[in-house]
C-alpha positions as CSV (number, residue, x, y, z in Angstrom):
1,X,-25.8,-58.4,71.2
2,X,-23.1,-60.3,73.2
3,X,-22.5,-59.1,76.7
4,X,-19.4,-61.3,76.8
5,X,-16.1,-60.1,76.4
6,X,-13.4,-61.7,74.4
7,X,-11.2,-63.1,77.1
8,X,-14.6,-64.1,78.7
9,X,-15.1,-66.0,75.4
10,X,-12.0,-67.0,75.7
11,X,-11.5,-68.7,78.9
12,X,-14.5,-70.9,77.9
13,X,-13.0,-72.2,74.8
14,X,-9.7,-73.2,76.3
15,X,-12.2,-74.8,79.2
16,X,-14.6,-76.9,76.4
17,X,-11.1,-77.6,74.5
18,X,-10.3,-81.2,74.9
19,X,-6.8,-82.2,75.6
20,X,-5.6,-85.8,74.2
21,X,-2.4,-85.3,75.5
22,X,-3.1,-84.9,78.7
23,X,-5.1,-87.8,78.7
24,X,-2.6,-89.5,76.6
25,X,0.0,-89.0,78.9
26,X,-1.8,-90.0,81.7
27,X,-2.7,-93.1,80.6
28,X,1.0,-94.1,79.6
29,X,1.5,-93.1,83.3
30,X,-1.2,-95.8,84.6
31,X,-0.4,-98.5,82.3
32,X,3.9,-97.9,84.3
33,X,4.8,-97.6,80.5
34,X,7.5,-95.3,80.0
35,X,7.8,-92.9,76.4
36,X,9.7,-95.7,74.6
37,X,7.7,-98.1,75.0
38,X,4.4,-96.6,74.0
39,X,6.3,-94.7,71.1
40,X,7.3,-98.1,70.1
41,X,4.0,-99.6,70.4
42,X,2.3,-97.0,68.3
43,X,4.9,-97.2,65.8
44,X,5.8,-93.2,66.2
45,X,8.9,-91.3,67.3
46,X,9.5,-90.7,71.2
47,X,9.8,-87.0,70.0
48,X,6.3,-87.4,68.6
49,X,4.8,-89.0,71.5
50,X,6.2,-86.3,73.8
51,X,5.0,-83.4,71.6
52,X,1.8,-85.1,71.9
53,X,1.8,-85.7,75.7
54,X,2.6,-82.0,76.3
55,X,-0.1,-81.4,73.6
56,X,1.9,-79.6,71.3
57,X,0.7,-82.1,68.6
58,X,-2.5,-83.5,68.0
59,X,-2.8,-87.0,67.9
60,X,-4.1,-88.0,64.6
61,X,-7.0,-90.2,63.7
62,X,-5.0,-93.1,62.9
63,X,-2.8,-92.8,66.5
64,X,-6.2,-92.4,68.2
65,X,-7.3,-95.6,66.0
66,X,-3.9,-97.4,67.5
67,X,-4.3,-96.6,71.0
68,X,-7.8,-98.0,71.0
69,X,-6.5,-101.5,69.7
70,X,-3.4,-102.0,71.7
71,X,-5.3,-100.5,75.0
72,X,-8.8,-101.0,74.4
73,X,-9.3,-97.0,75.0
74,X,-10.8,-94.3,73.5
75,X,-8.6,-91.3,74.0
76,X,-12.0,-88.8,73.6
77,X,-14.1,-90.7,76.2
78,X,-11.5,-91.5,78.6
79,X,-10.6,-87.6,78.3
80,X,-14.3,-86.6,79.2
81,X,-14.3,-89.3,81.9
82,X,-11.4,-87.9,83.6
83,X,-11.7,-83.8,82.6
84,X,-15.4,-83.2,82.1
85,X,-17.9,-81.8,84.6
86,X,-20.7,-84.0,84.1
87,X,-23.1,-80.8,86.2
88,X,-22.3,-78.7,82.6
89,X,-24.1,-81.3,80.8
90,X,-28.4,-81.5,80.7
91,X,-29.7,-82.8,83.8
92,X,-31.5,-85.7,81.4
93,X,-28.1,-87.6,80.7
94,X,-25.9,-86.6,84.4
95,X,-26.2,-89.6,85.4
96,X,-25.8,-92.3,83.0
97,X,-22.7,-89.5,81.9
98,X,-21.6,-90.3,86.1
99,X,-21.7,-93.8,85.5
100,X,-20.1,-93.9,82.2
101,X,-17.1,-92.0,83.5
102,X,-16.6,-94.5,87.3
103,X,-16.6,-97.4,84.7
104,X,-14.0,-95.8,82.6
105,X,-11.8,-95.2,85.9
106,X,-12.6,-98.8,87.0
107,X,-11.5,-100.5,83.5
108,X,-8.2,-97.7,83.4
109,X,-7.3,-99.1,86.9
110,X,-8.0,-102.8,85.6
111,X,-5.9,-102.2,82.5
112,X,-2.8,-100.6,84.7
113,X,-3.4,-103.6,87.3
114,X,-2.7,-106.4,84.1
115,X,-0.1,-104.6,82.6
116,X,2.2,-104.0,86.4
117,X,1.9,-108.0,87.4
């Protein structure tokens, strides 16, 4: 028997629930690109690209695909690396999780350093 209520149940979905846009949007943001430019870049619509940024469209496979070869990113990893809680994960992989995300931070700020000079 489950002691948890829906909304309990709930809440913890929309917590696990990975958001590319977010993390989409936020990279455009560190790179100093604005909507256009990324849109163009990825060979989509600004509409699309903002419906994806406010995550009211999932990227797809292939626009995940495209953002990994123009930016060298995965959109999943850098999305766990910037919204995950490495304390939920088992205590056997915390810290190569830890050091997997700082790198991520430390290449994102590397990218958004090439790209501004």
């Amino acid at each position: 028997m489950n002691s948890k209520t829906p909304k309990t149940n709930q809440r913890k979905a929309r917590a696990l629930t990975i958001r590319l846009g977010n993390t989409a949007r936020d990279l455009r943001e560190s790179l100093g690109l604005s909507q256009r430019q990324v849109a163009d870049a990825l060979g989509i619509t600004p509409v699309h690209l903002c419906n994806v940024d406010k995550n009211r469209a999932a990227p797809s496979q292939a626009l995940i695909d495209k953002y990994r070869e123009l930016w060298g990113i995965d959109l999943y990893v850098l999305a766990w690396c910037r919204h995950g809680d490495v304390q939920h994960l088992p205590q056997g992989i915390r810290n190569a999780a830890a050091a997997l995300a700082d790198e991520w931070r430390e290449q994102l700020a590397e990218l958004g350093e090439r790209t501004e000079g």
